[in-house]
PASEBA-1860 file (N, C-alpha, C; in nm, 3 decimals):
! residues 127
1> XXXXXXXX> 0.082/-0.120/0.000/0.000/0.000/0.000/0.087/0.126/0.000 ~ 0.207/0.135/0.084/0.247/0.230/0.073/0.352/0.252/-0.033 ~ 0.417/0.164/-0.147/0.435/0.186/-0.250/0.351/0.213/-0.354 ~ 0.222/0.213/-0.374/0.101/0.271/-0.456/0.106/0.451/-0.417 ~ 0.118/0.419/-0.254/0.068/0.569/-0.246/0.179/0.638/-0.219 ~ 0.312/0.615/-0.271/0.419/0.671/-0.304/0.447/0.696/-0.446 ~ 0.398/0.614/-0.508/0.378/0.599/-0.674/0.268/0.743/-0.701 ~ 0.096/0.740/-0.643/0.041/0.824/-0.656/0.072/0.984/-0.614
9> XXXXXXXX> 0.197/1.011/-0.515/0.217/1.110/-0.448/0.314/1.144/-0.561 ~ 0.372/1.125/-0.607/0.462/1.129/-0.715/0.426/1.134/-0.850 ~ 0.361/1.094/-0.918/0.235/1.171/-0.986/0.166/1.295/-1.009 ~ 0.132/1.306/-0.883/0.062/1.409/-0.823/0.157/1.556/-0.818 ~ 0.320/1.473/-0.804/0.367/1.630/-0.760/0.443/1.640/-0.930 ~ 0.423/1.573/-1.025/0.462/1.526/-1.099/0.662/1.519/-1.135 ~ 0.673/1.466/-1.029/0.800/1.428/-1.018/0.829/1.271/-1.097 ~ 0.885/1.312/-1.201/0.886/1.189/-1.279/1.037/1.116/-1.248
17> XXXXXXXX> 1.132/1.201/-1.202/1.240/1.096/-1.181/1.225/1.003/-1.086 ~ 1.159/1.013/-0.932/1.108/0.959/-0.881/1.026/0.833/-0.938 ~ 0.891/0.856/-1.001/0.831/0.781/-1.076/0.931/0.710/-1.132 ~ 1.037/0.727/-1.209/1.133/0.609/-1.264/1.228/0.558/-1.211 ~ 1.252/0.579/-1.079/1.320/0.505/-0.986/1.255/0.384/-0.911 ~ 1.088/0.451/-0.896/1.037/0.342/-0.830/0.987/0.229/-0.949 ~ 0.953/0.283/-1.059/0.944/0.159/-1.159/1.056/0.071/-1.192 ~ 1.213/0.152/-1.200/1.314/0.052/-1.248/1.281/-0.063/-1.092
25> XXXXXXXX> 1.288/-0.009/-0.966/1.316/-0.079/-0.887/1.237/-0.229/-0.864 ~ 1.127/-0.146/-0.882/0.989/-0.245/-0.877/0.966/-0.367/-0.962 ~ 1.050/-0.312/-1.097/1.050/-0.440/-1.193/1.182/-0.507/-1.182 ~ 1.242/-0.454/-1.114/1.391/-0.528/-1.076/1.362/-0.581/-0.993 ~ 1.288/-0.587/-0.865/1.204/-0.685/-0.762/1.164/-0.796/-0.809 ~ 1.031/-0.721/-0.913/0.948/-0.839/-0.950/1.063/-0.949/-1.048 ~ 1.114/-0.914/-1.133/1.210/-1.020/-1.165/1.256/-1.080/-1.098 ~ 1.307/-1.019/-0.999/1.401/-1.106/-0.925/1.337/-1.268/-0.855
33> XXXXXXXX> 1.169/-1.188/-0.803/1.112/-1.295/-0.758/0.984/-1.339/-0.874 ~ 1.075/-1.355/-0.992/0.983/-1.432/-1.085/0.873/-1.401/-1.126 ~ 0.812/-1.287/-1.132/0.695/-1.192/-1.150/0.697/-1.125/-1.261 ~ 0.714/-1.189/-1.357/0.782/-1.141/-1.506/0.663/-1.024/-1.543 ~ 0.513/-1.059/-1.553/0.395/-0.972/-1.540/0.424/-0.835/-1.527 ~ 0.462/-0.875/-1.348/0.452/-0.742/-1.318/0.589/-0.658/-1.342 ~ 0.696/-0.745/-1.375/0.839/-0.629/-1.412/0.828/-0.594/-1.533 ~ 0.747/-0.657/-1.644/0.632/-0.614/-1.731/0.589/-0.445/-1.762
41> XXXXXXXX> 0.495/-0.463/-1.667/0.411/-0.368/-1.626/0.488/-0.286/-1.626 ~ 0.550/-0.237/-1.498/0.663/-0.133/-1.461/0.729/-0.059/-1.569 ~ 0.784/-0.162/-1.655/0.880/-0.161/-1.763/0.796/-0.032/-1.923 ~ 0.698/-0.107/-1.863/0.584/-0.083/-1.965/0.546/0.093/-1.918 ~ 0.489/0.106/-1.746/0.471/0.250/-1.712/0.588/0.346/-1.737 ~ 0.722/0.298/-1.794/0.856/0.375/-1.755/0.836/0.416/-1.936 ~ 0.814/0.367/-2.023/0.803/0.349/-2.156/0.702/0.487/-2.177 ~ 0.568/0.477/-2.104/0.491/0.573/-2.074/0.536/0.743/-2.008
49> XXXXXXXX> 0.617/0.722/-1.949/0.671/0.841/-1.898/0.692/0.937/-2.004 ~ 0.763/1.105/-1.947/0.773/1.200/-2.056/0.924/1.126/-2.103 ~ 0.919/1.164/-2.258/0.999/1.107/-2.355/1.138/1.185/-2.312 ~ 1.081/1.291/-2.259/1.185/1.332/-2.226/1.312/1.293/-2.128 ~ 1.307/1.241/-2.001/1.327/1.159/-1.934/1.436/1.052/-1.988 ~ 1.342/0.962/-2.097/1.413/0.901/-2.163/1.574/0.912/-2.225 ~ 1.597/1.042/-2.279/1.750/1.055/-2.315/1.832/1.171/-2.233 ~ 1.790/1.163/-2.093/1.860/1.271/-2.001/1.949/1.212/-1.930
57> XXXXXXXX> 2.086/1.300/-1.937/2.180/1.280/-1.881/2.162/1.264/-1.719 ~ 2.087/1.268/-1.692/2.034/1.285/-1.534/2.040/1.127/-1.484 ~ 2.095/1.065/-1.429/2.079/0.953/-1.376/2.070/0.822/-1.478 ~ 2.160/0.895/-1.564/2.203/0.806/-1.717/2.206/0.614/-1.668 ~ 2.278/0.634/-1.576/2.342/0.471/-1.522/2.213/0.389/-1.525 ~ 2.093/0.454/-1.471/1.965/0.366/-1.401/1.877/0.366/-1.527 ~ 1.911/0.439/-1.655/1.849/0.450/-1.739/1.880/0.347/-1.819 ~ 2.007/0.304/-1.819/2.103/0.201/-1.904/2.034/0.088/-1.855
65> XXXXXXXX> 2.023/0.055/-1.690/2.015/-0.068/-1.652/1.912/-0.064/-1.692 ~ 1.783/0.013/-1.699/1.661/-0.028/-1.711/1.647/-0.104/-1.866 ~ 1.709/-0.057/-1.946/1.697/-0.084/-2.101/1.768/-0.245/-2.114 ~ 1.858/-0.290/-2.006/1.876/-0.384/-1.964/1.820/-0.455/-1.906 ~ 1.744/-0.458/-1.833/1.649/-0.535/-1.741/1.521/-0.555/-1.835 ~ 1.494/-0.474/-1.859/1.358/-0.476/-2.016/1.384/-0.550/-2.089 ~ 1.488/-0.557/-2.142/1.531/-0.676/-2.261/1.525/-0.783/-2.173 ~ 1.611/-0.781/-2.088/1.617/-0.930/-2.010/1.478/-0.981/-1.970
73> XXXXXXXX> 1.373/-0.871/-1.900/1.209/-0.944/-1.921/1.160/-0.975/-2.004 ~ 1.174/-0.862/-2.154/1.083/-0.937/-2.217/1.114/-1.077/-2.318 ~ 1.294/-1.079/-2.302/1.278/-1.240/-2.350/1.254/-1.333/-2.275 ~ 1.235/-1.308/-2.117/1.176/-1.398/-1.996/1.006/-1.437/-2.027 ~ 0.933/-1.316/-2.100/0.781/-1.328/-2.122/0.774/-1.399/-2.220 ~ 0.890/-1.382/-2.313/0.860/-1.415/-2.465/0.892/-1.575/-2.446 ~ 0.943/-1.618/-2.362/0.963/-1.735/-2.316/0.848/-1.854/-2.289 ~ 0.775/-1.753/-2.196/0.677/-1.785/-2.134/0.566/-1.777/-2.223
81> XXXXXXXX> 0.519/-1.701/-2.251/0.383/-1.703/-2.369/0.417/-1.737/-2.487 ~ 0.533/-1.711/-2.521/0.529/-1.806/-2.652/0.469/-1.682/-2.764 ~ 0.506/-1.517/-2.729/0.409/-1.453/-2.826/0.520/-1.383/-2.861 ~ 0.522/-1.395/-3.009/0.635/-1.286/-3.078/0.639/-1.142/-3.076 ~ 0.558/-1.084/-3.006/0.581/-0.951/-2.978/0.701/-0.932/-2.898 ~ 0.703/-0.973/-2.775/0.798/-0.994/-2.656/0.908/-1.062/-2.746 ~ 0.944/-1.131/-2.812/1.074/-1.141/-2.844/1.121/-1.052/-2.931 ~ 1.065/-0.992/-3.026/1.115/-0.856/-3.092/1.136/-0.767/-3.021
89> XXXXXXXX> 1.052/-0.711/-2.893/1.039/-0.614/-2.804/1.211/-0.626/-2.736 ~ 1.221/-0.742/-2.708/1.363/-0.829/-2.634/1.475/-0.755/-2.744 ~ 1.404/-0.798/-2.867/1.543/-0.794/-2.975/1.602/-0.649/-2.980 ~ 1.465/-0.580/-2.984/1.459/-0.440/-3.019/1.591/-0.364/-2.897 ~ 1.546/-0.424/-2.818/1.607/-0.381/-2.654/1.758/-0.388/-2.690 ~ 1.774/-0.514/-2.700/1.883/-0.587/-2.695/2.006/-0.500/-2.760 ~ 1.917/-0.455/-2.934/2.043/-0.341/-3.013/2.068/-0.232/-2.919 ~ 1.978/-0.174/-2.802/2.035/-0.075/-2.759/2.139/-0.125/-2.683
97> XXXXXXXX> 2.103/-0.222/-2.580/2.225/-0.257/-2.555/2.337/-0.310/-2.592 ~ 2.370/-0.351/-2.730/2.450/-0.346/-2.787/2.549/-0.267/-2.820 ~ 2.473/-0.137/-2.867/2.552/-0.040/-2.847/2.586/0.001/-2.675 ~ 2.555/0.000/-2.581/2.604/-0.009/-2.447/2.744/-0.059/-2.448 ~ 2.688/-0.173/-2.520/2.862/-0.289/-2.485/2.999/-0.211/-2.532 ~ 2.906/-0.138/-2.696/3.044/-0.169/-2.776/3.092/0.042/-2.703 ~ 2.999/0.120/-2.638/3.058/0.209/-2.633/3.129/0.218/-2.449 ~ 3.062/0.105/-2.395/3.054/0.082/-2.259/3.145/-0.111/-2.195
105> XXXXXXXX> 3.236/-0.115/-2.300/3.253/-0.271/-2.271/3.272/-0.307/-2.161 ~ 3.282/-0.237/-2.072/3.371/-0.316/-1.923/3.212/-0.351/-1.797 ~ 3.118/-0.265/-1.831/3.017/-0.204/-1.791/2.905/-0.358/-1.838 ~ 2.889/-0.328/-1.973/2.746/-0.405/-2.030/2.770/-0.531/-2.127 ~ 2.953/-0.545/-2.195/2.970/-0.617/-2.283/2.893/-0.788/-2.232 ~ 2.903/-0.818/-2.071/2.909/-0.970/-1.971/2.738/-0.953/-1.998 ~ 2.663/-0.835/-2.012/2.489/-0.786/-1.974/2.455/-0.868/-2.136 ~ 2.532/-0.825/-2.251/2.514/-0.843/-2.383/2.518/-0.994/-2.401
113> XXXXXXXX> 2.583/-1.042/-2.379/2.666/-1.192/-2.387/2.537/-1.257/-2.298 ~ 2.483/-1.226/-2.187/2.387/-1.313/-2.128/2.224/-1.282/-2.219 ~ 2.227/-1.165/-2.271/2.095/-1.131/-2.327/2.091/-1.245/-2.465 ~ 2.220/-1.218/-2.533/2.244/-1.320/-2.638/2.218/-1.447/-2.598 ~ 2.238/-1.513/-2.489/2.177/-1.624/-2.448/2.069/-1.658/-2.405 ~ 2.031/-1.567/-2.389/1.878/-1.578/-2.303/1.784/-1.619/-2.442 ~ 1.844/-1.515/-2.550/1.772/-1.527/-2.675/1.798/-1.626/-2.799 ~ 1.900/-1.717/-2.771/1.949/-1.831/-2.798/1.886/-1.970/-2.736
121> XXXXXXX> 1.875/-1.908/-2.623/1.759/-2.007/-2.540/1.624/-1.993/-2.600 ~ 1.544/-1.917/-2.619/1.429/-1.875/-2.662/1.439/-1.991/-2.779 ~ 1.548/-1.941/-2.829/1.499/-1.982/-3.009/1.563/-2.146/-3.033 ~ 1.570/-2.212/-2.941/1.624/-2.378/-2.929/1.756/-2.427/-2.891 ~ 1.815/-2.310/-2.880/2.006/-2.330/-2.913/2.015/-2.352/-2.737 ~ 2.031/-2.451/-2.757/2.053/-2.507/-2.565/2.191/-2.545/-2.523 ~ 2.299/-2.506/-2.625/2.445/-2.574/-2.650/2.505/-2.467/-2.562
END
């Protein structure tokens, strides 16, 4: 309850960096404890946010991971349902972090290499 009505107070004051701290976190939770849905969701309200947000130097690091953690859910969903949206959504992700790796190697190159597997897994390659 009182993460809703920390979510709504934040809203309200329309403090959106806030708002995207508690979504990266929330879907970094729910992953963690297997709640693919709801890190989903989160992933999904952060997508919703002002666009602006999106390419601000302001807390760049949490912005990276999130684009990381997104890919990493939605080839976890795309797994799970079996619906090709979520694995393009994954793929789509994935080129950004790609470029992460190749301008960030020490950082995201190990993040890239597991996404590549995750999506190797998806698609039968179990080797």
């Amino acid at each position: 309850e009182s993460l809703e009505r920390c979510i709504s107070n934040a809203k309200l004051a329309s403090a959106n960096w806030l708002l995207f701290t508690l979504y990266y976190f929330q879907m970094l939770v729910a992953y963690l404890f297997d709640d693919i849905e709801l890190a989903i969701k989160m992933g999904e309200k952060y997508i919703d946010l002002d666009e602006s947000l999106h390419h601000s130097p302001k807390g760049s690091v949490l912005l990276y991971e999130l684009k990381f953690l997104y890919c990493l859910t939605s080839l976890a969903h795309a797994r799970r349902t079996k619906e090709g949206i979520w694995e393009k959504r994954g793929h789509e992700s994935m080129e950004r972090v790609r470029k992460l790796a190749k301008d960030y190697p020490s950082s995201y190159q190990h993040k890239l290499l597991l996404l590549e597997a995750e999506s190797a897994f998806n698609a039968g390659n179990k080797c």
